[in-house]
C-alpha angles and dihedrals in degrees: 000000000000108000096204129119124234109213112191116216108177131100121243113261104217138151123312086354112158117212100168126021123246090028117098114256119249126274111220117182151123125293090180112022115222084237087047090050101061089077082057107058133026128287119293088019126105140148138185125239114193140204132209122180106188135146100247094250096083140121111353104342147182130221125211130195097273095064093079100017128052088199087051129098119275127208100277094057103050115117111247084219088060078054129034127037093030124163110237152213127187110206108211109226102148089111088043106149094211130025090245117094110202109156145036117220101234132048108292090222083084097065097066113135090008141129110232120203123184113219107196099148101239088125085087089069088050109141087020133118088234090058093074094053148075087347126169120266142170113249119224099257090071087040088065097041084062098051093048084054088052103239129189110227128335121224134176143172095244144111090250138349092233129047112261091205085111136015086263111110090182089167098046087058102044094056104032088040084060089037105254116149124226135215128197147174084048112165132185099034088128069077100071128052129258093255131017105046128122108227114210115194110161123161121197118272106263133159116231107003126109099197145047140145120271135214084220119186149151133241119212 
């Protein structure tokens, strides 16, 4: 019996739930009902067939390259191994003095092949108006310092990756443009350790999409 520890870091995905502001919040309801069913199957049998219309930016999500680059890879052509079993490092930026985040503090070099999450603590203000505002972000400058290493993926706990002070997303296209995938809205990662994990961050297999929610979590 394996002796390893799953550690969920997505957000729930329910009813009228906003996760950015501006985009609708999920339906969730039933297509057949389990009481409709009944005249389906046969007696004593029922089941339940539900329905979710959502934009694809909702709950704890991953962007591939086609979200910012027609040319780009969508969903369905991103490598499991870019996705599931990744070493990872969890890069600490809770007493963080600006909501920039323009540096790691260890040589980048070590961060070749990883996944890198960003762990800044805004999760706790998950379903709240100050979620939407004022929220940590890398600046381009680091983006490109991780491309350069040669990450994996890039994660973090955040609104957005990018500052949406401007209609800029610098981070968005350094690391989609090298085809990196992101994942945001991450929560729990003050739950794994800096080094050791194994991140999983797998989207359902779609054509022509960029973008999907995630069940993300870490392996100790």
């Amino acid at each position: 019996m394996s002796d390893s520890t799953l550690i969920d870091l997505s957000h729930t995905v329910e009813h009228g739930m906003i996760t950015y502001k501006g985009l609708p919040a999920p339906i969730i309801c039933d297509y057949l009902s389990r009481e409709a069913s009944r005249a389906v199957y046969a007696r004593g049998t029922e089941f339940q067939i539900g329905k979710i219309e959502m934009v694809a930016n909702t709950g704890t999500y991953l962007d591939s390259p086609f979200h910012r680059s027609a040319d780009g890879c969508d969903l369905s052509e991103l490598k499991l191994e870019s996705l599931a079993n990744l070493d990872c490092i969890v890069v600490r930026a809770t007493d963080r003095r600006h909501r920039a985040i323009d540096r790691v503090p260890f040589d980048v070099a070590a961060l070749r092949g990883k996944a890198v999450l960003f762990h800044t603590g805004w999760d706790a203000h998950w379903r709240t108006d100050q979620y939407f505002e004022a929220h940590p972000h890398l600046t381009g400058e680091l983006a490109e310092q991780l491309v350069g290493a040669g990450v994996a993926l890039v994660g973090i706990d955040s609104f957005n990756i990018d500052s949406i002070d401007d209609g800029a997303r610098p981070v968005h296209s350094a690391l989609l443009g090298a085809g990196i995938p992101i994942v945001e809205h991450l929560c729990n990662l003050g739950s794994i350790p800096d080094r050791g994990a194994r991140f999983f961050a797998v989207p359902v297999k779609i054509k022509g999409m960029g973008t999907f929610p995630i069940r993300a979590f870490a392996k100790l």
